[in-house]
C-alpha positions as CSV (number, residue, x, y, z in Angstrom):
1,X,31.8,-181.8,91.4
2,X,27.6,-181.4,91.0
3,X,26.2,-180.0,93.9
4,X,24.2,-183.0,95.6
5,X,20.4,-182.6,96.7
6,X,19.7,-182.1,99.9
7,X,18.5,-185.1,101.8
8,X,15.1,-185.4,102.6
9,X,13.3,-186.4,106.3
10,X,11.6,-189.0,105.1
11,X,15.4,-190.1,103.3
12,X,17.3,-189.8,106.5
13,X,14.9,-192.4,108.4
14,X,14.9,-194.5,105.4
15,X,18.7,-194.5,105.6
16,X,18.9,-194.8,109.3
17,X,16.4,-197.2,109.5
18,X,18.8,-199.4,106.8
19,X,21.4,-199.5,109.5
20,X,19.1,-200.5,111.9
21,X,18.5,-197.4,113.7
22,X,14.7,-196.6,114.2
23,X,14.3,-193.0,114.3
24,X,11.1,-191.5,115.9
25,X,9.4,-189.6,113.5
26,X,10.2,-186.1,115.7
27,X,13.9,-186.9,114.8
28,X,14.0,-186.8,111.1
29,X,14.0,-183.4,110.2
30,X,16.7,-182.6,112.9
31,X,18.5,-185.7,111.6
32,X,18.0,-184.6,107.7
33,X,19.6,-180.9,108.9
34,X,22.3,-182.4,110.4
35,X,23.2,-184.9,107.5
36,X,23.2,-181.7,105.3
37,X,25.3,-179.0,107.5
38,X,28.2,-182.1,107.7
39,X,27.7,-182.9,104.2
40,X,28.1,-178.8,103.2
41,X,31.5,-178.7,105.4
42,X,32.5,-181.7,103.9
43,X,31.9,-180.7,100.4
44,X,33.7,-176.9,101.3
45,X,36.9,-178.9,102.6
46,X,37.1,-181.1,99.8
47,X,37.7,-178.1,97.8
48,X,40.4,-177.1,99.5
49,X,44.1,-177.7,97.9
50,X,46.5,-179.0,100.7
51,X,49.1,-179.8,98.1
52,X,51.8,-177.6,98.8
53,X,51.4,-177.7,102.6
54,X,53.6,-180.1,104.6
55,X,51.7,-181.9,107.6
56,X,53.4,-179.8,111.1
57,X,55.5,-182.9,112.8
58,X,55.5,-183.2,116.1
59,X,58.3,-181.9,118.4
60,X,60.5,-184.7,119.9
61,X,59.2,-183.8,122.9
62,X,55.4,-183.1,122.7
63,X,55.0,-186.6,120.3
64,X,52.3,-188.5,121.8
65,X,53.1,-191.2,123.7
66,X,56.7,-191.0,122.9
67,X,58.8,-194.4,124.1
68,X,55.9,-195.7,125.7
69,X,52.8,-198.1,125.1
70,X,49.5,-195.6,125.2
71,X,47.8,-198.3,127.1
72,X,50.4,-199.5,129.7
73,X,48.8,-198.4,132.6
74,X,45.4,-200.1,132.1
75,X,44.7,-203.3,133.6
76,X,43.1,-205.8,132.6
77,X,38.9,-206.4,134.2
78,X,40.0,-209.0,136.3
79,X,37.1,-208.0,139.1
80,X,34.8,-208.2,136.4
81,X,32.6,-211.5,135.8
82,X,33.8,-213.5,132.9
83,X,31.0,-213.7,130.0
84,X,28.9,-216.4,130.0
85,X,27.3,-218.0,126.6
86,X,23.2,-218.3,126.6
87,X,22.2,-221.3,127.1
């Protein structure tokens, strides 16, 4: 696979901007560094060959939530006040 260019400042507020995120200009070269440093660990585990290497299961007794719901204990936001349209 090519080796990607690197995205630009000005690329990473054009892109954040098209999902609605308005980035102040002091934020796109940290955002544009950080966007490359994922996209470099990203590419490096791509590369890597998990083919012969079984996912580790779960012991029967560490499985997450293991005969019960995740959520059971939650309950629901009765206090809270129920949404109201806008008018």
């Amino acid at each position: 696979m090519p080796a990607a260019e690197e995205l630009t400042p000005p690329q990473a507020a054009h892109w954040a901007a098209r999902t609605g995120l308005l980035l102040p200009d002091d934020r796109h070269e940290a955002v544009a560094a950080t966007a490359n440093h994922i996209h470099s660990v990203v590419a490096v585990l791509r590369e890597l060959d998990f083919a012969d290497t079984p996912p580790t299961p779960f012991p029967a007794e560490e499985e997450p939530y293991a005969g019960e719901e995740p959520y059971a204990e939650e309950k629901p936001y009765a206090e809270e006040e129920p949404h109201r349209a806008a008018v």
